[in-house]
KEMAR-648857 format. One record per atom (N, C-alpha, C, CB): residue number from 1; residue in three letters; chain; atom name; x, y, z. Coordinates in steps of 0.05 Angstrom, whole numbers. Glycine has a CB too. Example, Ala and Ser with C-alpha at 12.3 -4.5 7.8 and 13.67 -1.06 7.14 Angstrom:
// KEMAR-648857
ATOM   n res chain atom   east  north     up
ATOM   1 ALA     A    N    264   -114    156
ATOM   1 ALA     A   CA    246    -90    156
ATOM   1 ALA     A    C    264    -66    156
ATOM   1 ALA     A   CB    226    -89    181
ATOM   2 SER     A    N    257    -45    142
ATOM   2 SER     A   CA    273    -21    143
ATOM   2 SER     A    C    258      1    157
ATOM   2 SER     A   CB    282    -12    114
***
This chain:
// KEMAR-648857
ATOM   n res chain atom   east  north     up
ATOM   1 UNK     A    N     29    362     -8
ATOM   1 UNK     A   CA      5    346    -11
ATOM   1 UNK     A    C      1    329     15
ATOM   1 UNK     A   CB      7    328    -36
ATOM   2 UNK     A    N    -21    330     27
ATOM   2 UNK     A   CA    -38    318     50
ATOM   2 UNK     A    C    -30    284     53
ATOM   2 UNK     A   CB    -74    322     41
ATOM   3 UNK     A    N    -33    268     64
ATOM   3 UNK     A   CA    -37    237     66
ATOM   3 UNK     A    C    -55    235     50
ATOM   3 UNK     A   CB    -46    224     91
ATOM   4 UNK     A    N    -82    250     54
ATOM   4 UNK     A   CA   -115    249     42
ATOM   4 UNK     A    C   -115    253      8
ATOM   4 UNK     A   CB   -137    278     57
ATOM   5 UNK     A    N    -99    267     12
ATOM   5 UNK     A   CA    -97    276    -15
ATOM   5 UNK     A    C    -84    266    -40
ATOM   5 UNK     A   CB    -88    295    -14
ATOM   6 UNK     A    N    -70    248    -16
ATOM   6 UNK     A   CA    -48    225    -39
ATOM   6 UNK     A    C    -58    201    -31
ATOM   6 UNK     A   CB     -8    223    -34
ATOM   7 UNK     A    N    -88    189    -27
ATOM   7 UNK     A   CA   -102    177    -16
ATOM   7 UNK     A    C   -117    167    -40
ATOM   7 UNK     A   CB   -114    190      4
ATOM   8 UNK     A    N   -129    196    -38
ATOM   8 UNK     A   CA   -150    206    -67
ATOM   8 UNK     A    C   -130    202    -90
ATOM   8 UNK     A   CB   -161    245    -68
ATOM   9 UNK     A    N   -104    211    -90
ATOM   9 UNK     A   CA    -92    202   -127
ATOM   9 UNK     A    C    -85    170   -122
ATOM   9 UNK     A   CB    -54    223   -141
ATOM  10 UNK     A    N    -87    151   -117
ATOM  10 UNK     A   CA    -78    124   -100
ATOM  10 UNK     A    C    -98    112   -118
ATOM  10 UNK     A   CB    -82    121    -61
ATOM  11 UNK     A    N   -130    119   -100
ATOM  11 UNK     A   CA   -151    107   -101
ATOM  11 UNK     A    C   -161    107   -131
ATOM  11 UNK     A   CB   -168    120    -83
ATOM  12 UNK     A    N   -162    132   -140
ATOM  12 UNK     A   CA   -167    135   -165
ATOM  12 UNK     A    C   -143    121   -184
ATOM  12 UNK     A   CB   -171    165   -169
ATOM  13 UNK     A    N   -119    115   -182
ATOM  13 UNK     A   CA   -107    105   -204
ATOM  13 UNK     A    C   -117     67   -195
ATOM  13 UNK     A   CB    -68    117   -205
ATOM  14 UNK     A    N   -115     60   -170
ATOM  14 UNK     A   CA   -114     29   -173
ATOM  14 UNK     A    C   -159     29   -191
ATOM  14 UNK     A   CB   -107      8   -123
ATOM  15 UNK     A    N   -171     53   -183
ATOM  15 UNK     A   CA   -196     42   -198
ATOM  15 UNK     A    C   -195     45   -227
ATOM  15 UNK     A   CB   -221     56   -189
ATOM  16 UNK     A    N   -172     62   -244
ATOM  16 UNK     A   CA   -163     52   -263
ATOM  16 UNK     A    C   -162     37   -273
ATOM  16 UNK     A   CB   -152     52   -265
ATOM  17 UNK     A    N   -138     27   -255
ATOM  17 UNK     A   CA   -123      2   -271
ATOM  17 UNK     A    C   -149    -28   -265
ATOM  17 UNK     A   CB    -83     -5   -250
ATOM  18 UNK     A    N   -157    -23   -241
ATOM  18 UNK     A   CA   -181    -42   -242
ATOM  18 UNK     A    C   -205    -55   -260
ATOM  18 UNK     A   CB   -192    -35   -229
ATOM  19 UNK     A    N   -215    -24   -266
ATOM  19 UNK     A   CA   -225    -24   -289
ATOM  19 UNK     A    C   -214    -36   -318
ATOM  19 UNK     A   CB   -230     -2   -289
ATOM  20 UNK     A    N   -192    -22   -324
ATOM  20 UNK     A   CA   -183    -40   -350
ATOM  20 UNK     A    C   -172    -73   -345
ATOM  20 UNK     A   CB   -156    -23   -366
ATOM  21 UNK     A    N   -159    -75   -328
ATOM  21 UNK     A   CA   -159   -111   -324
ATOM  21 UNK     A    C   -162   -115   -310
ATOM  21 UNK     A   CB   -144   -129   -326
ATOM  22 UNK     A    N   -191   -114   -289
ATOM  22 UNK     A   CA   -198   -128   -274
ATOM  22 UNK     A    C   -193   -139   -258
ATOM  22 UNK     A   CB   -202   -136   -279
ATOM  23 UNK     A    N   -204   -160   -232
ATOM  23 UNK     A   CA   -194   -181   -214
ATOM  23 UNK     A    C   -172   -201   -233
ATOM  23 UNK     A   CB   -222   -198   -201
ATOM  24 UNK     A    N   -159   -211   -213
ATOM  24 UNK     A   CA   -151   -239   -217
ATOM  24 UNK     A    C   -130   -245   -235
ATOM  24 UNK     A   CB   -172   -256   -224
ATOM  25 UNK     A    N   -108   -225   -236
ATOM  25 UNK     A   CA    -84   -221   -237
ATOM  25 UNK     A    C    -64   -224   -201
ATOM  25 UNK     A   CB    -84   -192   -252
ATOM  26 UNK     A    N    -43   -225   -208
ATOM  26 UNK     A   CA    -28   -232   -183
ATOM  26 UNK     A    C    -19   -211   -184
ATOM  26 UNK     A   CB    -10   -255   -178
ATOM  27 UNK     A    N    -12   -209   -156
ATOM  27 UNK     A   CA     -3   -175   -145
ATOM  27 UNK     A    C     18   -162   -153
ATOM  27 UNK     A   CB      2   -172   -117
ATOM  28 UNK     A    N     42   -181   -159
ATOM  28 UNK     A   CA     61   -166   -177
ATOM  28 UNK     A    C     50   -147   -197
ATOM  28 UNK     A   CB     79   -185   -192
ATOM  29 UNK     A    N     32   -160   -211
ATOM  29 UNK     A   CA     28   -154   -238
ATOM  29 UNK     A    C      7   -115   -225
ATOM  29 UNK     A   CB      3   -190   -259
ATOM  30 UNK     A    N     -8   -125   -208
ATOM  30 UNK     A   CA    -24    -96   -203
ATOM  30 UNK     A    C      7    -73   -185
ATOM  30 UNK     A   CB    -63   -104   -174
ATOM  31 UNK     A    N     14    -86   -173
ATOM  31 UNK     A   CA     43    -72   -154
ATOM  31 UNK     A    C     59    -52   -186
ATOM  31 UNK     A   CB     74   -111   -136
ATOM  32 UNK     A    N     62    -73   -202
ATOM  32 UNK     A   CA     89    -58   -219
ATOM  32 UNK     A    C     74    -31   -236
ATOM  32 UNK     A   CB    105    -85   -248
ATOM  33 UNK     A    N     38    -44   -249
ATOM  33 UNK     A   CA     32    -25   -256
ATOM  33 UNK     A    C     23      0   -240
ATOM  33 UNK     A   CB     19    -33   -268
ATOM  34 UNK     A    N     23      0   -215
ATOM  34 UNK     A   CA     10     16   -201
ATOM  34 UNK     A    C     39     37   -193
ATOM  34 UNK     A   CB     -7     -1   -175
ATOM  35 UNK     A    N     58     17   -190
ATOM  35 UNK     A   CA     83     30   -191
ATOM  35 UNK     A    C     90     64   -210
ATOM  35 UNK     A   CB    102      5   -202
ATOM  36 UNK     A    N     83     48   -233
ATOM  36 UNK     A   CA     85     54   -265
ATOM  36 UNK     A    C     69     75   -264
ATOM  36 UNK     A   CB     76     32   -288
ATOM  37 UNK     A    N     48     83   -258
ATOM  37 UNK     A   CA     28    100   -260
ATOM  37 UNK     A    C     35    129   -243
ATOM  37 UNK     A   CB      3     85   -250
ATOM  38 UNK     A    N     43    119   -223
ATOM  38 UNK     A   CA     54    140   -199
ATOM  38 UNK     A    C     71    150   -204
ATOM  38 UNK     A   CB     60    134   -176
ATOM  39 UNK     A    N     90    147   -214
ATOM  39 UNK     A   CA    116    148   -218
ATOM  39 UNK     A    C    113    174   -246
ATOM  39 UNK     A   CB    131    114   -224
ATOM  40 UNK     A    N    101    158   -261
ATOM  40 UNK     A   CA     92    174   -289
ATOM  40 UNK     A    C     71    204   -278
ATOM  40 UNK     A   CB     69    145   -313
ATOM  41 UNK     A    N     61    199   -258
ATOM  41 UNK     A   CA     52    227   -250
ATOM  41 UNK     A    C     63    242   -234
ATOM  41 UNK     A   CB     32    227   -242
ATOM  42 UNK     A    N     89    235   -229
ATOM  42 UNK     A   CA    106    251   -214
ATOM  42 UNK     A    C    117    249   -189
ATOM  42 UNK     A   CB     98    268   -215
ATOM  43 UNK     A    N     95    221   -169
ATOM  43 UNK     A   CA    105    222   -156
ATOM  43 UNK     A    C    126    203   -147
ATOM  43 UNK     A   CB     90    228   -147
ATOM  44 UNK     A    N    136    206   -118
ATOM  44 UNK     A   CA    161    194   -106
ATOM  44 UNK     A    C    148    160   -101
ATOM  44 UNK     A   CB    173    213    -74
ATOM  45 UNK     A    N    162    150   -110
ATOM  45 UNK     A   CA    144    121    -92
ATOM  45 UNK     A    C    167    103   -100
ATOM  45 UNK     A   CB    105    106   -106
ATOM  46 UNK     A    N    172     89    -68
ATOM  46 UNK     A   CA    196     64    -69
ATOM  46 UNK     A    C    172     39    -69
ATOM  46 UNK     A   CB    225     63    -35
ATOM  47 UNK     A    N    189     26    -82
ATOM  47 UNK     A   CA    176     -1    -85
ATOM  47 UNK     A    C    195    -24    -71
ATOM  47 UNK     A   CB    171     -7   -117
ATOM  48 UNK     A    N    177    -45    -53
ATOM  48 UNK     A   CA    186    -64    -33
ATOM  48 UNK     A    C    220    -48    -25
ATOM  48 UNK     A   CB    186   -101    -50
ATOM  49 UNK     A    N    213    -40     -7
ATOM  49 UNK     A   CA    228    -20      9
ATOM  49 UNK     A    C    227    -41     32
ATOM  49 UNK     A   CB    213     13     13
ATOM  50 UNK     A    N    259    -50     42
ATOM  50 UNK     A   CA    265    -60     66
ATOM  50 UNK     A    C    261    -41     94
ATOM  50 UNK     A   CB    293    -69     64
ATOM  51 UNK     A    N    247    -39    108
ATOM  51 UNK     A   CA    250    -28    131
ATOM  51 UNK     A    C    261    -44    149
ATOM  51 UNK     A   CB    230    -20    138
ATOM  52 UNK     A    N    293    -31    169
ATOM  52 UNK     A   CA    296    -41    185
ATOM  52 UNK     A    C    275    -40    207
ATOM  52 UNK     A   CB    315    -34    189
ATOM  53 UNK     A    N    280    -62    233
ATOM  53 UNK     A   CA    263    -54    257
ATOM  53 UNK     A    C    290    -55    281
ATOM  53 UNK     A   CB    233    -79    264
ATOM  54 UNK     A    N    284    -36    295
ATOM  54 UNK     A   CA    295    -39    331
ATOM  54 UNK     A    C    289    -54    351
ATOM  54 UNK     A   CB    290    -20    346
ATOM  55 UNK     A    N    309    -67    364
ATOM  55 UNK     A   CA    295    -77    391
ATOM  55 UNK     A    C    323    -70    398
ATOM  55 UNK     A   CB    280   -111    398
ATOM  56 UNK     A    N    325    -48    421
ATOM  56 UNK     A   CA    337    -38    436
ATOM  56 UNK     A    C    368    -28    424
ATOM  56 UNK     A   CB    335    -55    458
ATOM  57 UNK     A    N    384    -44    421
ATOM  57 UNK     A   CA    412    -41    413
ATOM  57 UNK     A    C    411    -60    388
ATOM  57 UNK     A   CB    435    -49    436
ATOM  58 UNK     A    N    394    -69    385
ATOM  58 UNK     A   CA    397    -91    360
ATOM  58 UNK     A    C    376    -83    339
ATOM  58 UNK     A   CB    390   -126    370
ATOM  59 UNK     A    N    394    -78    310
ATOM  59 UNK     A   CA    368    -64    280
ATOM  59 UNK     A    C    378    -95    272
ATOM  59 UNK     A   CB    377    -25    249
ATOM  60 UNK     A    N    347   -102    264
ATOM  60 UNK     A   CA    350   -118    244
ATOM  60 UNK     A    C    340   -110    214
ATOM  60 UNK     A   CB    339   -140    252
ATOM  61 UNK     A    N    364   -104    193
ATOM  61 UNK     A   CA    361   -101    167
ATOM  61 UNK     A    C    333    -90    158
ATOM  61 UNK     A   CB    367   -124    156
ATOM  62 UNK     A    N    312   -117    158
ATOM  62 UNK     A   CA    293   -116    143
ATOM  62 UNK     A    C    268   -130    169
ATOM  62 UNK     A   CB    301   -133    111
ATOM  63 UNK     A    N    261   -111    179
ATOM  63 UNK     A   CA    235   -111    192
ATOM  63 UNK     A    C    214   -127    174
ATOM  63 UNK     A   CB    225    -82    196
ATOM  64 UNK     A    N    207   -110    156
ATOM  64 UNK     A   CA    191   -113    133
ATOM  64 UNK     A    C    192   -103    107
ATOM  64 UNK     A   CB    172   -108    138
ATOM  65 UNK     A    N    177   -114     89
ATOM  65 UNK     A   CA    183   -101     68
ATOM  65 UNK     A    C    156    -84     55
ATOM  65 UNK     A   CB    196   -123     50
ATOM  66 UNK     A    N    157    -62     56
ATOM  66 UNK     A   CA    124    -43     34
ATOM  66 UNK     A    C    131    -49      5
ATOM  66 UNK     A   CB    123      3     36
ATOM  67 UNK     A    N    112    -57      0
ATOM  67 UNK     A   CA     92    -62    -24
ATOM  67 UNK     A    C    108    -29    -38
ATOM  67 UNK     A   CB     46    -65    -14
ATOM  68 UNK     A    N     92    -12    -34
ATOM  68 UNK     A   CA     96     25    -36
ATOM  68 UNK     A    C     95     33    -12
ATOM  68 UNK     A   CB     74     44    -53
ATOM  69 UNK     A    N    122     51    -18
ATOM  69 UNK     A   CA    113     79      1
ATOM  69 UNK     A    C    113     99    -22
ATOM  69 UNK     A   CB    138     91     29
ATOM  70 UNK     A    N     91    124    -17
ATOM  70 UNK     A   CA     92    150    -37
ATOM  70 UNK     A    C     90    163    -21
ATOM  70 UNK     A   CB     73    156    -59
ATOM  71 UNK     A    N    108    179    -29
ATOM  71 UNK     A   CA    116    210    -21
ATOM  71 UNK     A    C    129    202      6
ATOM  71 UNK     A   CB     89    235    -18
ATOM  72 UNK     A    N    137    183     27
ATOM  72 UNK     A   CA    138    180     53
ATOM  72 UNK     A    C    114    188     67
ATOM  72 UNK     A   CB    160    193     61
ATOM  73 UNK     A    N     94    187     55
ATOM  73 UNK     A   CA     66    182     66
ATOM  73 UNK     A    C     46    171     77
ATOM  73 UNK     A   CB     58    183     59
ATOM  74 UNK     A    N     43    153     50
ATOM  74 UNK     A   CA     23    135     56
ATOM  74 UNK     A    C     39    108     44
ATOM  74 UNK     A   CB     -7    143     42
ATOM  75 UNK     A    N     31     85     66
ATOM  75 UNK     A   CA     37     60     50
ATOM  75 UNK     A    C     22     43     38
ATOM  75 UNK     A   CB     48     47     60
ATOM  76 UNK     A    N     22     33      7
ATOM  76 UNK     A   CA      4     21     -2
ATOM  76 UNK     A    C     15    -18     -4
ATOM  76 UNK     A   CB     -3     39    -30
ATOM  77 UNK     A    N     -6    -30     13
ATOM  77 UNK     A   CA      1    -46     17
ATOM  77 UNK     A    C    -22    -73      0
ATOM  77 UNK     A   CB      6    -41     45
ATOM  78 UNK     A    N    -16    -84    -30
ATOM  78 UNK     A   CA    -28    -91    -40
ATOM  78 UNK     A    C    -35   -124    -46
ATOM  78 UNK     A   CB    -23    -78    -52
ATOM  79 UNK     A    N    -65   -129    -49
ATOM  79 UNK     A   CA    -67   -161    -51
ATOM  79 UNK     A    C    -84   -174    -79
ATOM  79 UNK     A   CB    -85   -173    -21
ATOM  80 UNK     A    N    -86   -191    -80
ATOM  80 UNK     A   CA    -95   -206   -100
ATOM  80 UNK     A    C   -110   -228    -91
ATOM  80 UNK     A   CB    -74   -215   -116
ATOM  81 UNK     A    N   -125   -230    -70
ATOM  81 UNK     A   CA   -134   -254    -53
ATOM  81 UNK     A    C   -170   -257    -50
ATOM  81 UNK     A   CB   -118   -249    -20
ATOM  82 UNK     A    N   -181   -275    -42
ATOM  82 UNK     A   CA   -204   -285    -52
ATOM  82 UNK     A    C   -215   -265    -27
ATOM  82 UNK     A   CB   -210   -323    -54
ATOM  83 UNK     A    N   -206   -269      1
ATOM  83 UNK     A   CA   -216   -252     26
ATOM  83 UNK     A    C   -186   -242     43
ATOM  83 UNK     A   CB   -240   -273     48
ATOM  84 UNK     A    N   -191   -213     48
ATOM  84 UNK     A   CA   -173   -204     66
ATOM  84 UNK     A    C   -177   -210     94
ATOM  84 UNK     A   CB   -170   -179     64
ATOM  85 UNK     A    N   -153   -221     99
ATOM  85 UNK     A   CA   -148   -238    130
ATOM  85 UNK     A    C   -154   -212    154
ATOM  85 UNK     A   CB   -108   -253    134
ATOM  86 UNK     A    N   -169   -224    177
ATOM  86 UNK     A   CA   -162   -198    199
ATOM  86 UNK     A    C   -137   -194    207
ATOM  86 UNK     A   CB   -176   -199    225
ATOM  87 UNK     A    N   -115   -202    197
ATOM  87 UNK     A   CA    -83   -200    203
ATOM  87 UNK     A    C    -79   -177    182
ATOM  87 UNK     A   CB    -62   -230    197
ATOM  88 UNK     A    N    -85   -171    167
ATOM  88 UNK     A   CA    -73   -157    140
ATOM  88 UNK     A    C    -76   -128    144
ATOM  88 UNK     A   CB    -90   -166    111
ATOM  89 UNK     A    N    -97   -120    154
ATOM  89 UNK     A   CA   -101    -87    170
ATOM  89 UNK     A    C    -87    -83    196
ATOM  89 UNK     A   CB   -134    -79    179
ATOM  90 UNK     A    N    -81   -112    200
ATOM  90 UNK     A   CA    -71   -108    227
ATOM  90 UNK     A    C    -44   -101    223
ATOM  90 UNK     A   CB    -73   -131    244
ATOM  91 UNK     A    N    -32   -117    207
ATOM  91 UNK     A   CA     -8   -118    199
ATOM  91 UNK     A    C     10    -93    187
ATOM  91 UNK     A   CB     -9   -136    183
ATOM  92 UNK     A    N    -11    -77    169
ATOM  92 UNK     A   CA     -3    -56    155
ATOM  92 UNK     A    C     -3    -42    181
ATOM  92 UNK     A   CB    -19    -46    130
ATOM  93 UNK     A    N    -21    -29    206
ATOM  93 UNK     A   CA    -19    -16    225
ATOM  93 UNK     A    C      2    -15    242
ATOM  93 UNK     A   CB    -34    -21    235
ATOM  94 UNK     A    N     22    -37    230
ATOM  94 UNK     A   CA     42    -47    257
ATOM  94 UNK     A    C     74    -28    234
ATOM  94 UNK     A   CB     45   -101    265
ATOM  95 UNK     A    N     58    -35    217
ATOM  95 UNK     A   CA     82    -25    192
ATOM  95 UNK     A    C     80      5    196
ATOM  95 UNK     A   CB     72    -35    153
ATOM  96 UNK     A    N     58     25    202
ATOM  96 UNK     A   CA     47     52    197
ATOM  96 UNK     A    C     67     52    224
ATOM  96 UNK     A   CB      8     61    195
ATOM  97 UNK     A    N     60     50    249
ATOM  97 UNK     A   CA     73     52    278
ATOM  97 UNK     A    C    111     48    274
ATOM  97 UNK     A   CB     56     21    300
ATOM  98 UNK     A    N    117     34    257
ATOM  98 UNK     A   CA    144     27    255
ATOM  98 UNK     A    C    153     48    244
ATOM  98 UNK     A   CB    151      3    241
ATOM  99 UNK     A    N    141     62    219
ATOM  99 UNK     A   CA    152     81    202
ATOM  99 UNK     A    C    143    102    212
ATOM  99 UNK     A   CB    148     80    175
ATOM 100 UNK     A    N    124    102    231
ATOM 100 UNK     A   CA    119    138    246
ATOM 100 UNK     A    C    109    145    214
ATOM 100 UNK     A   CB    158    164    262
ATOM 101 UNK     A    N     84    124    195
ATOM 101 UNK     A   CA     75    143    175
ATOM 101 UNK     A    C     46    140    185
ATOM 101 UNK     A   CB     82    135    141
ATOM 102 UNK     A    N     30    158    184
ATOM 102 UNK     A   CA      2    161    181
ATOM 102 UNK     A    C    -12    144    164
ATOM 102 UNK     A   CB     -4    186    173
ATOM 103 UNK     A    N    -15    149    151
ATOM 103 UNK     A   CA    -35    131    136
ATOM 103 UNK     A    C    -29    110    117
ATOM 103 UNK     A   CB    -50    147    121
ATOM 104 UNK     A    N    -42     88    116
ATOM 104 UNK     A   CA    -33     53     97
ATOM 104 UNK     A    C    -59     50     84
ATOM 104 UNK     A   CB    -24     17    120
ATOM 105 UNK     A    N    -61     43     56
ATOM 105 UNK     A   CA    -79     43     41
ATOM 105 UNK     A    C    -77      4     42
ATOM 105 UNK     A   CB    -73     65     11
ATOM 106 UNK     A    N    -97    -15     46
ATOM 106 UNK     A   CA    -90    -45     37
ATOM 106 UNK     A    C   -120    -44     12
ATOM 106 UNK     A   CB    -92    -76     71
ATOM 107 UNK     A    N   -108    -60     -9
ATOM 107 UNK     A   CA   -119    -62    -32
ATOM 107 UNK     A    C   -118    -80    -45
ATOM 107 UNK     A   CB   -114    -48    -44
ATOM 108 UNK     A    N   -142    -90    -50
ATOM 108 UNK     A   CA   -146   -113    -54
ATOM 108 UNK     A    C   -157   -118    -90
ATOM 108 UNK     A   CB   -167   -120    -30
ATOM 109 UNK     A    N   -139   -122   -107
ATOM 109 UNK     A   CA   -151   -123   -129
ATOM 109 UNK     A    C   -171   -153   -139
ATOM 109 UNK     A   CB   -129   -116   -146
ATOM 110 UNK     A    N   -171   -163   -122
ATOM 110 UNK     A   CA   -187   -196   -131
ATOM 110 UNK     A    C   -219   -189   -125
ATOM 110 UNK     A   CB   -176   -230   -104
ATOM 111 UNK     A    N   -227   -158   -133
ATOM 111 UNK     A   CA   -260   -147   -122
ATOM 111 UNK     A    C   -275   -159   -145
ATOM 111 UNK     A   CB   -267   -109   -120
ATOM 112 UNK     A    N   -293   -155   -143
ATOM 112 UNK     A   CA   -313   -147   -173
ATOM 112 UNK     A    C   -312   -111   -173
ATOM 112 UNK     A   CB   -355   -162   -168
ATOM 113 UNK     A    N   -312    -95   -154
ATOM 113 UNK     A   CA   -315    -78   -144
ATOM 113 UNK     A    C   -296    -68   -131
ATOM 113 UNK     A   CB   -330    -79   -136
ATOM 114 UNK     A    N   -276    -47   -149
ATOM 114 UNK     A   CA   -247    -40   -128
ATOM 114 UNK     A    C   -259    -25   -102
ATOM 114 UNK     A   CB   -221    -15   -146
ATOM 115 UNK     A    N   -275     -7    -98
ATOM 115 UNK     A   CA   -285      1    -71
ATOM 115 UNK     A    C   -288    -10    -52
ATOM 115 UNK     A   CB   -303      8    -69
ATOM 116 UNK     A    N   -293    -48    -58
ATOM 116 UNK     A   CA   -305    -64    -40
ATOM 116 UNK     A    C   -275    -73    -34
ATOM 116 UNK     A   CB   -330    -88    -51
ATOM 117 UNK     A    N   -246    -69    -38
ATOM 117 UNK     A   CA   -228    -78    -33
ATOM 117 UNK     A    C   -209    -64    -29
ATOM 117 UNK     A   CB   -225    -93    -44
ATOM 118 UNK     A    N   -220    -38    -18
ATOM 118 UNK     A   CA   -203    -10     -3
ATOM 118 UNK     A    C   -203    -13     18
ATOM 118 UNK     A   CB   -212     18     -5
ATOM 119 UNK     A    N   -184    -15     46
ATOM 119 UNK     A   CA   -190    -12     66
ATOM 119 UNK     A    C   -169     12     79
ATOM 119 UNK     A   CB   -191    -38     77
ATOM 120 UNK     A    N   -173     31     91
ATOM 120 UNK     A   CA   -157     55    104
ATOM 120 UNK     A    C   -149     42    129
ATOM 120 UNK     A   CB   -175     85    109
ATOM 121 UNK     A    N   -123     49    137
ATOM 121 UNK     A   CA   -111     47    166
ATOM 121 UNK     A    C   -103     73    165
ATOM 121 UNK     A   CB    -86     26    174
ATOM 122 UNK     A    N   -102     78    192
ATOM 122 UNK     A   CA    -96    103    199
ATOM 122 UNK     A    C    -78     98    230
ATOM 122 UNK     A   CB   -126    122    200
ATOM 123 UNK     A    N    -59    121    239
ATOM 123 UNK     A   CA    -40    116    253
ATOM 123 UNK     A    C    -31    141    262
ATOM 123 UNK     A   CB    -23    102    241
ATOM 124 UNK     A    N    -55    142    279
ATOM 124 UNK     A   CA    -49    182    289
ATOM 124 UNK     A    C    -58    203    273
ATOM 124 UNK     A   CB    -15    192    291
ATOM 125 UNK     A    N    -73    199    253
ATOM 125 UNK     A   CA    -77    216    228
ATOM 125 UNK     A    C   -110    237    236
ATOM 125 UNK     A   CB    -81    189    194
***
């Protein structure tokens, strides 16, 4: 299965879960079910996954931590917030470059409108 394609099953489960409860839950709460959903359809997805980072001879443990990775694909990097910061696409981009993954989904469930709180990064894709 494609990045795009596990993009498209991503998109469609968080407009799910959107739909039945809505904005304005905290992100754990959309993270575990979104977890729950993926998982139940088969696919691979680690949840808050430490990535080490490099600087030269020195790994430090935990670079950062993903929200999701599925399939070693795409990372879904999720919020609960009134407006997404211009740091937050930025941020997931720095995460996509670290893991050599293509594509980071940031998702914003605090929409009226989950579409209006999709944003794609992309990273060589």
């Amino acid at each position: 299965m494609t990045e795009n394609e596990l993009a498209k099953v991503i998109v469609n489960t968080c407009y799910k879960i959107h739909v039945e409860l809505g904005p304005g839950l905290l992100e754990s709460v959309y993270e575990e079910i979104l977890y729950y959903e993926l998982t139940a359809q088969g696919y691979k997805v680690d949840r808050q996954k430490g990535i080490p980072l490099f600087w030269g001879d020195l790994k430090m443990d935990i670079g950062f931590r993903a929200d999701l990775i599925v399939e070693n694909k795409v990372i879904v990097e999720l919020k609960s917030v009134e407006l997404i910061a211009p740091v937050h696409p930025k941020r997931l981009l720095t995460y996509l470059r670290l893991t050599k993954i293509k594509l980071g989904l940031l998702i914003n469930f605090n929409e009226a409108l989950i579409k209006d709180g999709i944003t794609r990064v992309v990273n060589g894709l």
